[in-house]
N, C-alpha and C positions, 0 to 999 in steps of 0.2 A: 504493500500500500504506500509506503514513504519513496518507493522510490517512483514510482506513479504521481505520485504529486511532486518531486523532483523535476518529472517528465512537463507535467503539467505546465509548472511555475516556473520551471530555466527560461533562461534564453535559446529561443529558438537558433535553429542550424542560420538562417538569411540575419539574426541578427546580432549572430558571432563574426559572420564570415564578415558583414557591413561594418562593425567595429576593427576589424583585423585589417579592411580593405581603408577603411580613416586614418586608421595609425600608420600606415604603408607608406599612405599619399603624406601625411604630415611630415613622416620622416624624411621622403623627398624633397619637399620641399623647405626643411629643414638643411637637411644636407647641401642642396643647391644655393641656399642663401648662405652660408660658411665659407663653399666654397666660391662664390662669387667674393664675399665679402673679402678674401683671403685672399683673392689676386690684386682684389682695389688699392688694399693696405697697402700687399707687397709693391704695387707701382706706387704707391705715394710715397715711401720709403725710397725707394731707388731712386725716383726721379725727382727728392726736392734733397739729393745728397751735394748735386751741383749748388745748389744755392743758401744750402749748411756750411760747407765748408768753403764758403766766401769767393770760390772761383770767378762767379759772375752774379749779378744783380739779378733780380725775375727784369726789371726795364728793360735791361740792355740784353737780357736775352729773348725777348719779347719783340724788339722794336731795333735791334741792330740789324746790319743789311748784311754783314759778315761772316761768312761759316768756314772758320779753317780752325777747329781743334787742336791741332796740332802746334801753331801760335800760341792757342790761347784765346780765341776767338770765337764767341757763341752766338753769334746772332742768329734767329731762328725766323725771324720775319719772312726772308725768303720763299722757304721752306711752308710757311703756314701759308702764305697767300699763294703760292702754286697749288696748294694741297685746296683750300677754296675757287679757286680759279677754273681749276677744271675740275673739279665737281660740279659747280654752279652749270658751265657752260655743255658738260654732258648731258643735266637734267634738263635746261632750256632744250636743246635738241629733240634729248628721248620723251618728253610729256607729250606732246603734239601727236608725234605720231604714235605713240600709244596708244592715246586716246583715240586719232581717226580709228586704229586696228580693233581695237575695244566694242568702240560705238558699230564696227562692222559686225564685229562676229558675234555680239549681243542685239540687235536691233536690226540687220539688213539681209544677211546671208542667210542663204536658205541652212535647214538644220544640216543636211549632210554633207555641208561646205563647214559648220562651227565642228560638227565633231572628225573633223581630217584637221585641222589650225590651231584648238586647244590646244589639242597633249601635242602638237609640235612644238608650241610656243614652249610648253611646260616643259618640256624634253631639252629647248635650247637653256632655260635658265641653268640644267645641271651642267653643261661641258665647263671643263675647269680653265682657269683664267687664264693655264700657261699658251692652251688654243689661239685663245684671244690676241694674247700677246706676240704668238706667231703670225697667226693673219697681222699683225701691227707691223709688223718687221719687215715682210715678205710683201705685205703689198699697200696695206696705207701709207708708210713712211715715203717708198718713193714714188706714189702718186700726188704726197705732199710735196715732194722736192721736182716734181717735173712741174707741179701749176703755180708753188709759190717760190722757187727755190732756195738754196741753202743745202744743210743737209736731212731735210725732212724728222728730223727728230726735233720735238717739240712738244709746246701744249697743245698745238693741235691735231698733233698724231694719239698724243695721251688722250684729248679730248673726245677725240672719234671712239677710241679705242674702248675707253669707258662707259661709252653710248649706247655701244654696240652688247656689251657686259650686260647694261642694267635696263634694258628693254627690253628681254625678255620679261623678267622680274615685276617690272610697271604692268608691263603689259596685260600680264596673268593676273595680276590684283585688282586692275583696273574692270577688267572682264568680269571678275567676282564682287566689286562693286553694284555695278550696273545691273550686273543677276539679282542683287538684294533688295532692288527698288521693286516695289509692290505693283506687279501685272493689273491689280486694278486701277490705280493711277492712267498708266498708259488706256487703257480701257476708255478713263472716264474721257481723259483728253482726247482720244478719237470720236467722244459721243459726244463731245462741244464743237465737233466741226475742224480741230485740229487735223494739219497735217503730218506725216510722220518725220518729219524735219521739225517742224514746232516742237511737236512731243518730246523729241530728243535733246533740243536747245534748252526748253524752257521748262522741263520734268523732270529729264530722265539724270540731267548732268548736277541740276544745279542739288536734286535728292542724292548725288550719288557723291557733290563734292567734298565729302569729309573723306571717304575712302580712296578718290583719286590725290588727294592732298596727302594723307598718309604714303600712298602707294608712291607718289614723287619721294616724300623724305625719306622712305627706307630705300629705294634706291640712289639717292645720293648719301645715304650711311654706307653703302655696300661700297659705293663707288670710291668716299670720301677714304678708306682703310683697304682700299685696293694696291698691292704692294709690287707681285712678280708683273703682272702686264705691262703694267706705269713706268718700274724700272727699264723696259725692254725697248720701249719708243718715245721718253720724253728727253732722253740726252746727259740725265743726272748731273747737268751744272747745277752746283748751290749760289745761285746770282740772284738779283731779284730781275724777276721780270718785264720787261721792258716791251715785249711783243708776244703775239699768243702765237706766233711762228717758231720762235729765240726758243735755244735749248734750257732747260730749269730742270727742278728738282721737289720732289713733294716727300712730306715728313717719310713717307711709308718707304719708297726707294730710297733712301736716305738711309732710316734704319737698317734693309737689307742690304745693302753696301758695305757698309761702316761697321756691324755689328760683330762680322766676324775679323776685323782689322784693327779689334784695339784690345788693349788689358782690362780685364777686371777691377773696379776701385781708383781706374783713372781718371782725370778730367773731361776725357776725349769719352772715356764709356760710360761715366755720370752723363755727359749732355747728350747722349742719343738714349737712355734711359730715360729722362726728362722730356726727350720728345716723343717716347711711347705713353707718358702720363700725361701728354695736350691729347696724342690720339684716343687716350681712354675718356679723356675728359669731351672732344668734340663728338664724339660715340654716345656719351648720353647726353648730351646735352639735343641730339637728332633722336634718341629716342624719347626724350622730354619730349621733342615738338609734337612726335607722331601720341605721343598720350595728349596733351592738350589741343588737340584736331581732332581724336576720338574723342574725348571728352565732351566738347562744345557739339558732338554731332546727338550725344545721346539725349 
């Protein structure tokens, strides 16, 4: 009898396994904040060792146009506004036409034209950036040097280069945007006499603008810590910028160059550790923006 009413009065089998399946996910997510947190620390350690041990200033390593470590010279200006420069100018390019490819394969193309385009689109965002960087080398660079010349390495070999990365990316979020606006919407605007150009202007885009906004900033996040392609076609001078043709240098090529060229505990390896702590810092400060564009949409 006692253990009949054990049977009774336990916890059921769905809501042991539901407690076991909470504590599972807590601990994940538990553990994932540790370990995030544990990498933050460790760059904020690393990277404010240069401006502990009196090397340089944060001003002048902020706002100098200089980068020769090896002097004694930290200016990181350069370096930051290539590293904004072609990001900016990858996202201007990739959003447009995103968007046209978007508004097509959600709103125009017949369906057995959307389902042969998706998963290609989806399929282009995995190939890995070294691809990229080869198509850079091999045929953007000197289609840049026969129309503008010089030697095609530049910000606008990087800039193509990155374009071409994060357009797939746009592309596929943008799609699933536009899928999330409510079919009865479009509906109602066909029954007020609307045409399906209007509907799209004036329904589908402006409902769907929190998600194409996000969809820009994570691919200029993706683009912004883009490091092997960038290094292969933008020419790695640490100058500042002068022309979007002119060879430069962005934080991420920078550290791959340099990182394995210097000692542990130096002045030369403190200041590229310091520029992996702007990269972490301009990383969330792009995933701040994409939370406050979600946010405002909800």
């Amino acid at each position: 009898m006692q253990d009949w009413h054990k049977y009774l009065m336990g916890p059921s089998k769905e809501r042991t396994q539901e407690r076991t399946g909470r504590g599972l996910t807590y601990l994940s997510i538990l553990l994932i904040g540790l370990l995030v947190g544990t990498i933050i620390l460790f760059l904020i350690s690393k990277g404010s060792q240069l401006f502990l041990a009196g090397e340089v200033s944060p001003r002048k390593f902020f706002f100098a146009t200089i980068w020769s470590p090896g002097k004694g010279d930290f200016g990181a200006a350069p370096m930051i506004i290539t590293s904004l420069l072609v990001t900016l100018l990858a996202g201007i390019i990739a959003l447009p036409l995103a968007l046209a490819v978007g508004i097509a394969v959600v709103e125009i193309l017949p369906f057995k034209t959307k389902k042969l385009i998706q998963p290609l689109i989806e399929l282009l965002v995995g190939i890995p950036s070294v691809v990229y960087g080869l198509i850079g080398l091999t045929v953007i660079v000197p289609v840049v040097r026969q129309l503008i010349g010089g030697t095609g390495f530049g910000i606008i070999a990087a800039s193509i280069v990155l374009f071409l990365m994060i357009l797939p990316t746009i592309t596929s979020m943008i799609i699933e945007a536009l899928q999330a606006v409510d079919e009865a919407q479009r509906r109602a605007s066909a029954g007020l006499g609307a045409t399906r150009w209007q509907t799209i202007t004036r329904i589908v885009i402006p409902t769907a603008k929190g998600g194409i906004l996000t969809a820009l900033i994570f691919g200029m996040a993706r683009a912004f810590g883009e490091a092997l392609a960038v290094q292969m076609v933008i020419g790695n001078a640490t100058l500042m910028p002068t022309s979007i043709h002119g060879s430069a240098a962005t934080i991420t090529s920078v550290l791959t160059t340099g990182m394995g060229n210097t000692i542990l505990g130096t002045p030369a390896n403190d200041a590229l550790w310091t520029l992996a702590l702007v990269l972490l810092g301009m990383s969330l400060i792009f995933n701040l923006m994409m939370h406050i564009v979600t946010r405002k949409e909800v």
